[in-house]
C-alpha positions in Angstrom: -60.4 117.4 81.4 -57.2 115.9 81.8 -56.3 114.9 86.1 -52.6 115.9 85.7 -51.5 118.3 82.7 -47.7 117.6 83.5 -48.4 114.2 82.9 -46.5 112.2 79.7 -47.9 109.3 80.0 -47.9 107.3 76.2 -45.8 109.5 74.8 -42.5 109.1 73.4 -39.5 111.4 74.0 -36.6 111.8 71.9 -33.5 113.9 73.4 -29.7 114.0 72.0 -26.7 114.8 74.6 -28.7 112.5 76.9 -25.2 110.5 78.7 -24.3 113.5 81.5 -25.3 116.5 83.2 -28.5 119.0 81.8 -29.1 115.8 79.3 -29.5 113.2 81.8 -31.6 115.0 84.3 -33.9 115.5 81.2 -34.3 112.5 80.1 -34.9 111.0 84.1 -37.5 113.4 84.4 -39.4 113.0 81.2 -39.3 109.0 82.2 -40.7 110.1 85.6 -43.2 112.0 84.1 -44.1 109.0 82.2 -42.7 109.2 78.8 -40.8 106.8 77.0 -37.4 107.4 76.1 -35.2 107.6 72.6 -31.9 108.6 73.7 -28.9 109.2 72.7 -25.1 110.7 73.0 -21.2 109.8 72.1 -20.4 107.2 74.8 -22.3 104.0 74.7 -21.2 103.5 78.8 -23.3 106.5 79.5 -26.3 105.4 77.6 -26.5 102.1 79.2 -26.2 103.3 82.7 -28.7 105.9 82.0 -31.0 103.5 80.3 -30.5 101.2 83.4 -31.9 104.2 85.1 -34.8 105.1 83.0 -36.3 100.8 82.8 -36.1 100.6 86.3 -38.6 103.6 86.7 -40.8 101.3 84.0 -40.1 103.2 81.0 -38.9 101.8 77.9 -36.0 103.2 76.2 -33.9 103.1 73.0 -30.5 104.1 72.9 -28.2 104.8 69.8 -24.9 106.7 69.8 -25.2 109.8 67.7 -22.7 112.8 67.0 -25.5 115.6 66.1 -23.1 117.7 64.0 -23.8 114.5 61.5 -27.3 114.7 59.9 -27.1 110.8 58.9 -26.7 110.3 62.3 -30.1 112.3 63.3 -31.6 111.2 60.8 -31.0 107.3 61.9 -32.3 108.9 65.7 -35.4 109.9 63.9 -35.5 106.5 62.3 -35.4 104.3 65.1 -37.6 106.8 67.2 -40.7 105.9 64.9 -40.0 102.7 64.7 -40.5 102.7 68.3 -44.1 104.1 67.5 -43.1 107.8 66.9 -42.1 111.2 68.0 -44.1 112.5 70.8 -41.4 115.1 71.9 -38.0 116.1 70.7 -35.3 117.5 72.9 -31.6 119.3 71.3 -29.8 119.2 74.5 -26.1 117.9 72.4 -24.4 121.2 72.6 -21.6 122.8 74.8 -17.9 124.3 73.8 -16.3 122.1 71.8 -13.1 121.8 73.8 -14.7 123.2 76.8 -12.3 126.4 76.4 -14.5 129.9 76.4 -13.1 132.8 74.5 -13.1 136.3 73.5 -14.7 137.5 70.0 -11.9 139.4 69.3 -9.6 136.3 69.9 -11.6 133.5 68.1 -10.0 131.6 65.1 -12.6 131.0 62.2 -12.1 127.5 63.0 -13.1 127.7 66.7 -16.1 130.1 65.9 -17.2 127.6 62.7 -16.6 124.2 65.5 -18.8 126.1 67.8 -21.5 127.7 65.2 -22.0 123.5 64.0 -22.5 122.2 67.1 -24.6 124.6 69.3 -26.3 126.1 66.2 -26.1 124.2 62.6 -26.9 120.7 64.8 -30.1 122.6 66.1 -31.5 124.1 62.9 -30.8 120.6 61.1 -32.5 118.3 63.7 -35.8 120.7 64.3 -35.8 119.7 60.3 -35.6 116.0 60.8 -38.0 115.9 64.1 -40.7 118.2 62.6 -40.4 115.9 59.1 -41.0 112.8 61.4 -43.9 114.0 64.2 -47.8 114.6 63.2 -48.1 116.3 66.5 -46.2 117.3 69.7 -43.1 119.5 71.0 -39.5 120.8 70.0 -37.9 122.3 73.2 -34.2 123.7 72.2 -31.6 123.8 75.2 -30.1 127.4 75.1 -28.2 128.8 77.8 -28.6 131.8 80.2 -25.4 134.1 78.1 -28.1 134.2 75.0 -28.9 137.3 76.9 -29.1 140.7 75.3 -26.1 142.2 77.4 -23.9 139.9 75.8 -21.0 137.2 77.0 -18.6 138.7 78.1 -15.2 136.1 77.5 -17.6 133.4 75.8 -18.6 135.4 72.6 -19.0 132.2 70.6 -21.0 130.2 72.7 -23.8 133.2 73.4 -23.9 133.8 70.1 -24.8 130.4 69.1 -27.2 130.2 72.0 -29.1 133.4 71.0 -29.3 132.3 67.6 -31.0 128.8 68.9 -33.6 131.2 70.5 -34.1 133.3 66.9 -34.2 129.7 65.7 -37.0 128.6 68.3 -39.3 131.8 66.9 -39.2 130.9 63.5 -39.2 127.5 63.9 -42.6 128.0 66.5 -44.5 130.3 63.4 -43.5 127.8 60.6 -44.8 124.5 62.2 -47.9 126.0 64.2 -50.4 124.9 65.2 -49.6 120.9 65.4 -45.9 121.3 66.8 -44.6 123.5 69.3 -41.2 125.0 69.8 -39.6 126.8 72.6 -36.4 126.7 74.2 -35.1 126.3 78.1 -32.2 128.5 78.6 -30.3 127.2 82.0 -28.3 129.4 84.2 -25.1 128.1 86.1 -25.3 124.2 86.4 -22.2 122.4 87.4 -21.7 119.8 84.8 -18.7 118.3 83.8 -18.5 120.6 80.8 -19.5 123.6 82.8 -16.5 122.9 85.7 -13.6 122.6 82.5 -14.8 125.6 81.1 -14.5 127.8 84.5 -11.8 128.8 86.4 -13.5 130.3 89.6 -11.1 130.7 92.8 -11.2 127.3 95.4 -12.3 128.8 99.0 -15.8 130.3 97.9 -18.9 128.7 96.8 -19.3 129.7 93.0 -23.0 131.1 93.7 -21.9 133.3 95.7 -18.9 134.3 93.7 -21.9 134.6 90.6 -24.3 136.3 93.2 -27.0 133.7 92.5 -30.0 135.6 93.9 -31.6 132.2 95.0 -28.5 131.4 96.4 -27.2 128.2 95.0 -26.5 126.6 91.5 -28.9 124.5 89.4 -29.2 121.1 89.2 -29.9 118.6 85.7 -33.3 117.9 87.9 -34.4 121.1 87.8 -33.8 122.0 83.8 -35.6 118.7 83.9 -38.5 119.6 85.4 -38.9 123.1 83.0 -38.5 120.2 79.9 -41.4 118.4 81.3 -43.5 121.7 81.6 -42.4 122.7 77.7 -43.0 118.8 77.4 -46.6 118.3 78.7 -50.3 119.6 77.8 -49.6 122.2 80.6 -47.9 124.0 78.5 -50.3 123.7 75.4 -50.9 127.1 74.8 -47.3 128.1 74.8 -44.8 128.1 71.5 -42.0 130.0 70.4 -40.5 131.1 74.0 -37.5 130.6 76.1 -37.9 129.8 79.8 -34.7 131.0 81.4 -33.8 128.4 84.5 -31.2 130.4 86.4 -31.7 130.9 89.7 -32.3 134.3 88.6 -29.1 135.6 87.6 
């Protein structure tokens, strides 16, 4: 029996969106967890201060700039991750509004709904392809979002639906490549990001948990979707595919 379940030690960890925010405090925690690291995002200045990060914790890491909505791209990611040694565990955190600007349904041009349907959706489906084509064994965890919820998203129609397909996604994907691979999602709650501050306009004067009604009464942190990857990561969560842990402070 294994001393320490949460425990990556020898494994190799792949995740995309890794330069800011959610992505960064998942790939930190993975390397503190002792995994490896294959990262990647759009800004090169990001990936070397985070990889800066990462070595001096005693992990190696690999960093390549990738746009996810370009499958050569991923597919390059997946190349350079086994010639590392191979895929161990695959994270799709690139996603987000792609001009940071939430909107109604009924006020969404095809173009905005088809920009945010590739990125948060299409960019998923296509790399769970490439990772599962590339990994004998391991995990797929998908980053979703708290408004996947079933009572909808109210003014940021696009962006749930995207993120509750990504969780559809995560079920099928979890039947199709059981029992050697397994796929769940983390779904975070408010997190103040960069992309998460342009995309809100909440009044100055009052903390934004309390304006949200956070019942644990303050807003998440990359660290703590972090830690939930390293759960959905590691053996302590071998008996568990096709979910999606909601990290939200319980809103």
């Amino acid at each position: 029996m294994m001393s320490d379940p949460f425990r990556l030690d020898g494994k190799r960890a792949v995740v995309t969106g890794a330069g800011k925010g959610i992505g960064r405090g998942i790939a930190t925690q993975l390397a503190r967890a002792g995994a490896d690291l294959v990262i990647s995002s759009r800004t090169q200045e990001d990936l070397d201060s985070l990889a800066d990060e990462i070595g001096a914790l005693g992990r190696a890491v690999t960093t390549l700039i990738v746009d996810v909505t370009n499958p050569a791209e991923v597919e390059q990611l997946a190349a350079l991750a086994v010639e590392q040694g191979g895929i161990d565990v695959w994270v799709n955190n690139a996603g987000g509004l792609p001009d940071a600007t939430p909107r109604y349904l009924t006020k969404t041009p095809e173009d905005r709904w088809d920009a945010q349907l590739d990125l948060n959706l299409k960019a998923v489906f296509i790399a769970c392809q490439i990772a599962a084509n590339n990994m004998k064994e391991g995990a797929i965890i998908n980053i979703s979002s708290s408004s996947a919820k079933a009572q909808g998203s109210m003014k940021n129609g696009p962006y749930g639906a995207s993120k509750a397909a990504v969780n559809s996604l995560t079920q099928t994907f979890a039947l199709e490549l059981a029992p050697k691979i397994r796929v769940n999602a983390v779904a975070p709650g408010p997190v103040p990001t960069k992309n998460f501050n342009e995309s809100t306009n909440f009044p100055e004067g009052k903390p934004i948990e309390k304006i949200i009604g956070v019942p644990l009464g303050r807003l998440g942190t990359p660290d703590d979707i972090g830690h939930a990857v390293v759960f959905m990561a590691s053996p302590a969560s071998s008996w568990v595919t096709g979910q999606c842990l909601y990290v939200t402070g319980g809103t």
